[in-house]
N, C-alpha and C positions, 0 to 999 in steps of 0.2 A: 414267357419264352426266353430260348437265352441265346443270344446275340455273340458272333462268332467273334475273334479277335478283329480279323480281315473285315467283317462286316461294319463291329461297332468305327474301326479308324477310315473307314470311307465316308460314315455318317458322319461323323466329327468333322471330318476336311471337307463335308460339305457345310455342315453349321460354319464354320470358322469363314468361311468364304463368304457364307451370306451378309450383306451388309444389316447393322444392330440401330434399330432404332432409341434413341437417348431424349425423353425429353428435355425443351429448352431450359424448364427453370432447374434441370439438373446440372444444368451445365456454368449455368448463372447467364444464361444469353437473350435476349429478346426483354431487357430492363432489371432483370430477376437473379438473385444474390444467390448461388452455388448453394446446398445446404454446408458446404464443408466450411462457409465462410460467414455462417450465421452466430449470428449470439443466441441463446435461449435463454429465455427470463422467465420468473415466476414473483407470483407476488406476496408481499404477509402484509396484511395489515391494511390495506386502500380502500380508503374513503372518500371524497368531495375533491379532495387538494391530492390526495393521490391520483383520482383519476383524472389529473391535470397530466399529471407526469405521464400515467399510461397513455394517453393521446399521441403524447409527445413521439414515446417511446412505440409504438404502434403504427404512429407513422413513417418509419426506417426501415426501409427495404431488408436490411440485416439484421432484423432481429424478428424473432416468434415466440411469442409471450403463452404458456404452456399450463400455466398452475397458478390459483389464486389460494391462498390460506386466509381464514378470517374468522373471525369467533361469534359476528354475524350472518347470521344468513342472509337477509334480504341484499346484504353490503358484498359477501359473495355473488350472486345469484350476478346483481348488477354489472359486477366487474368479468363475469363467465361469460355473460349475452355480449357486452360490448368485444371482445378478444375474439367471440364468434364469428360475430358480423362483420369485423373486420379480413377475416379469413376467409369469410363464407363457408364455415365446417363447422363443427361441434367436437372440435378436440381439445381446448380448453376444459379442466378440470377443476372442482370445485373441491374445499377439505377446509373441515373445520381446526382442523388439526397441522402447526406448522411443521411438524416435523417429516408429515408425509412430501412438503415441497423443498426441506433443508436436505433429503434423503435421498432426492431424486440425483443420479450420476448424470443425466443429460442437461441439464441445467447449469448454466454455468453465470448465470449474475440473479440478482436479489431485487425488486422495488420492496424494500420496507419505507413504509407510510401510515405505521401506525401510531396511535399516541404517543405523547412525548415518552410518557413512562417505562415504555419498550423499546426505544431504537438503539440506545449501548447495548442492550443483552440480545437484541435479536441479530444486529451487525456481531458480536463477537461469538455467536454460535454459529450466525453465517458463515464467519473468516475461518471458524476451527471446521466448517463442512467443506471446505475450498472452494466458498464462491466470491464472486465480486459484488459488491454492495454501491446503490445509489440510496442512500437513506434520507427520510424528508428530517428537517429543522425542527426545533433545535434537536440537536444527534443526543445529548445527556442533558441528565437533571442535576448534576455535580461536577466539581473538579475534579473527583477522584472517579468517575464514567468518563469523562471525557482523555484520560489518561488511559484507560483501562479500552477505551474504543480503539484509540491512535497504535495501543500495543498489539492487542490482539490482530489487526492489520497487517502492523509491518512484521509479526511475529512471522504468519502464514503469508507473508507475500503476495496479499489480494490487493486488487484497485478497488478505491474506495474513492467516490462521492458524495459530499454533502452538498443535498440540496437546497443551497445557498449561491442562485441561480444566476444571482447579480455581479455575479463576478464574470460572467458569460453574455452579461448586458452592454448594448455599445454605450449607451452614456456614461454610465458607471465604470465601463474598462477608459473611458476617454479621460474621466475625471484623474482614476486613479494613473494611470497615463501620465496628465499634466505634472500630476501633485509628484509623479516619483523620474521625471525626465528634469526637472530642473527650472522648470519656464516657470515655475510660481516662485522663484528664490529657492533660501530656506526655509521648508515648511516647520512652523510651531505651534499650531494649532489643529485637530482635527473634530470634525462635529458628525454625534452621528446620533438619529431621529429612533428615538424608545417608545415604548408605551407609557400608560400610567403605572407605574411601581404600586402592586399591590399585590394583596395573598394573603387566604383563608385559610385559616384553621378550624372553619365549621364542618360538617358533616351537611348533606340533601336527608332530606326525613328518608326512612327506608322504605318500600315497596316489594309486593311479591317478585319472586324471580320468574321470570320468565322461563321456559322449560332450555333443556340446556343444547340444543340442536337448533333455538331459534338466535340463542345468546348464550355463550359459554361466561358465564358472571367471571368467575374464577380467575378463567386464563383472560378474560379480559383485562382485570385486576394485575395478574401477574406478579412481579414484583413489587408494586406497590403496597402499603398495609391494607389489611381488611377493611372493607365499607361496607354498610348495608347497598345495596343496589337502588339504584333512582333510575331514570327513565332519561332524564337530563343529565346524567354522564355520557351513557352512552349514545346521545342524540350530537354530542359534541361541544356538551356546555360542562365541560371537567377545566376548564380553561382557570384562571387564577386562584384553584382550591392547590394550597401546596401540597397536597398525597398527590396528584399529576401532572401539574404545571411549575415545573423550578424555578430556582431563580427569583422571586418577587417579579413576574412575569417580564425580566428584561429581557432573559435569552431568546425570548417571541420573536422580537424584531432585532434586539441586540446582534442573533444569529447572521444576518447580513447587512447590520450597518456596522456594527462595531466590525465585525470581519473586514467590510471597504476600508474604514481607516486604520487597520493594522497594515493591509496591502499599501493603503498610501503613503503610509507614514513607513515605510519600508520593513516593518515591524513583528513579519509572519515568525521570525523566529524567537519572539521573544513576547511581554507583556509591561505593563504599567507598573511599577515598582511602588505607587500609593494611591489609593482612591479614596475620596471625601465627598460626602453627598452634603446635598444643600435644596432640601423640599424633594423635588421630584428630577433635579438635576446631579447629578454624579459625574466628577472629578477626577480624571486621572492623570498621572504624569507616568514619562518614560524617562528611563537613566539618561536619555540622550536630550533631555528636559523639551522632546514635543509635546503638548497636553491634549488631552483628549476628553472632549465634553460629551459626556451624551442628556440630553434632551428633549425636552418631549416632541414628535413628532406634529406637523402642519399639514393640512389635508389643503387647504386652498392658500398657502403662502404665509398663514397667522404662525405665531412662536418667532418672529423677523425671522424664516427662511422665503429666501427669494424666489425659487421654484417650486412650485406646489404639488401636492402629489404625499402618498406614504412612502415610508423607509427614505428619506433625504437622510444626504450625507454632502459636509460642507468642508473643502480643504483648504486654508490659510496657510500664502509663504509671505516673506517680506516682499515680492512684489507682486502678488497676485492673489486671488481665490477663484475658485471653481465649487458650482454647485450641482445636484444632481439629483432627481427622484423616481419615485416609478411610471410617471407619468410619459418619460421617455424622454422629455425636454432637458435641457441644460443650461445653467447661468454661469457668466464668467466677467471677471473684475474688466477684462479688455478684449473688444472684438480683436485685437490681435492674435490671443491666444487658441480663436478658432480658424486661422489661417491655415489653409489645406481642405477645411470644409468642415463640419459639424456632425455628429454622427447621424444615424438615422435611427428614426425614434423607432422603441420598440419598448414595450409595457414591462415592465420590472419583475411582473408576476410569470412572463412567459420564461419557460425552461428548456425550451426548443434547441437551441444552441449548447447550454449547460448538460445537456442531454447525450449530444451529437457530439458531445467533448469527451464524455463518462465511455460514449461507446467506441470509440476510436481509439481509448486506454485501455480497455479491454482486450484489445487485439494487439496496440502495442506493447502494453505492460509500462507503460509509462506513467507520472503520476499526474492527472488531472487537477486541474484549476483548485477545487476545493479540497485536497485530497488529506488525510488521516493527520498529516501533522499542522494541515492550515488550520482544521476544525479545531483539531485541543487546544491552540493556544488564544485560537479565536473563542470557541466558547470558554475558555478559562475566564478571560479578561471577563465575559458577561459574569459567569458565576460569582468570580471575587469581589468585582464592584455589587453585587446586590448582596451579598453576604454584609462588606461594609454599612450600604445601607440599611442593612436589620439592625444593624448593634449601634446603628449613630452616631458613630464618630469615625473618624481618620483610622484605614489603616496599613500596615506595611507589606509588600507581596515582593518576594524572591525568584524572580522570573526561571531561575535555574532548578531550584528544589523545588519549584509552583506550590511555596506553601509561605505564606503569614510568619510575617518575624517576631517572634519574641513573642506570641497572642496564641498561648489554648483556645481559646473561648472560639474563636474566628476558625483555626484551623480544625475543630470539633464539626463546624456548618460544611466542611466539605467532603462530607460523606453521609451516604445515609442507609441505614440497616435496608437491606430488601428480603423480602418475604419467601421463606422456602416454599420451591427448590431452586430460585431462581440467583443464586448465591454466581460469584465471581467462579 
């Protein structure tokens, strides 16, 4: 039928008249975040300790977690039911393939959480798709990834965090606090809690592959060189084999203790100008002659750290020290120095805050706690000092050109061929 002019403009001025029903969570009213004011996340790569973060991050009214990528399936599947049942829908999608969630336009931030061996190339494909990245620790296997993350960043203008959560932790912000407000003196020491220094150069016997829709071998591989497949890679024992764990495994924990005492030692923009290892402990000095120890970490107070707990980090001024672990507790040379109150404990491992820091960057465009240039020179410091330690002796670091003075041999270890296609 066809509808007279006179006709259709009476219908009209009647629709218009009639009052429009809106629902509330459109509106962002009755608790519930506008869609215009939400973040949409997707995931590559989450595992155990990723879905730590997805918790975190699931638990934020402003945000709706939309896409999991993963070269597992069973590791998809698990991350798709939990983003479900959080929603109560089945709109979360699954892809073994990341590029169908780097390609998505409504997606506007990254959990990568995958091995170490993927978070520089998957953060810097993220940053060239224009999204924002929260990527798990350590972020590179090299100095020259972690230069190559930090750029591809600031290149594209994304917010980037590293989750390196502790900087978001109130003991650890207290400590660092003390150490850079003055109340310890001047600081000349800084301690900060490692693993055992080690790294293989074996191969896992080989094993059939699994078909490639249960486990993509390959793209799990990725950049890293060829291996035959084992079963205990990808169960999540790739751990101190150097083809996926860098570093002579310091950047592990390095990634947030060495990071606290850069921040303590006022030092985010700069590194250690010489490292010297001695058994399982390594050496470093800054131009500014703070030193920095790192050591093996104490689980119940042994190694003489005074607070127990993993990842401790210990700050010495001439009139004070402050200690700190993830146990959430704190030591301090004088109950003076906790006058105003003491923080309130909270476990090391939680990234709830560190979380709620990345998403409030996002929207401001500002640069978060751990953000692209904190990481490179924090992981730098890890990479150089284990480098040193491989070659056993003393050696020298250029904090400006972040390369090894006068030493081929040293600046040869800070790069490593990665496997096509997955080139810079």
């Amino acid at each position: 039928m066809k509808l007279s002019r006179r006709c259709f403009l009476k219908t009209a001025a009647v629709a218009v008249g009639m009052p429009t029903f809106i629902p509330a969570s459109a509106l962002g009213r009755d608790g519930t975040v506008a869609p215009s004011n939400r973040i949409v996340l997707g995931g590559i790569g989450i595992g155990p300790r990723g879905r730590e973060d997805l918790k975190a991050f699931l638990s934020q009214p402003d945000v709706q977690f939309v896409a999991i990528a993963d070269v597992q399936e069973a590791r998809r599947e698990i991350v798709r039911v939990m983003a479900n049942r959080q929603y109560n829908n089945q709109d979360c999608v699954k892809t073994p393939e990341m590029f169908d969630v780097l390609g998505r336009k409504d997606i506007d931030a990254l959990l990568i959480a995958t091995g170490d061996r993927w978070h520089a190339v998957a953060t810097i494909l993220a940053a060239k798709a224009g999204k924002d990245v929260y990527c798990e620790k350590p972020c590179s296997m090299t100095v020259r990834e972690s230069q190559e993350l930090a750029d591809a960043v600031n290149r594209y203008g994304r917010v980037f965090q590293a989750g390196t959560q502790r900087r978001n932790v109130d003991n650890f912000k207290f400590a660092a606090g003390l150490a850079r407000s003055g109340k310890l003196g001047r600081i000349h020491t800084v301690h900060a809690g490692i693993l055992t220094l080690q790294e293989s150069h074996k191969w896992l016997p080989g094993e059939p592959e699994p078909a490639k829709e249960v486990v993509d071998w390959d793209r799990w591989l990725g950049p890293a060189p060829w291996r035959p497949f084992n079963k205990d890679y990808v169960n999540g024992r790739w751990r101190n084999y150097y083809d996926f764990h860098g570093g002579a495994a310091l950047p592990e924990w390095g990634a947030h203790t060495v990071d606290l005492c850069q921040w303590a030692a006022s030092a985010d923009d700069t590194t250690p100008v010489e490292f010297e290892a001695d058994g399982q402990t390594i050496y470093g000095r800054y131009a500014s002659g703070v030193k920095l120890v790192m050591r093996l970490s104490g689980f119940k107070g042994e190694g003489n750290w005074v607070v127990p707990g993993t990842c401790p980090v210990r700050f010495e001024g001439d009139e004070g020290w402050v200690e700190a672990a993830d146990t959430g507790k704190i030591a301090v040379s004088s109950p003076k120095l906790l006058e105003g109150g003491a923080p309130k404990e909270m476990a090391g491992t939680d990234p709830s805050k560190h979380v709620r820091d990345f998403l409030d960057c996002v929207k401001s465009r500002k640069k978060p706690a751990a953000n692209a240039d904190v990481t490179r020179r924090g992981h730098i410091v890890s990479h150089a000092a284990a480098i040193g330690w491989r070659l056993g002796r003393k050696v020298r670091f250029d904090p400006v050109t972040e390369t090894f003075i006068n030493d081929p041999e040293a600046n040869r270890q800070c790069s490593r061929a990665r496997r096509s296609p997955w080139h810079a």
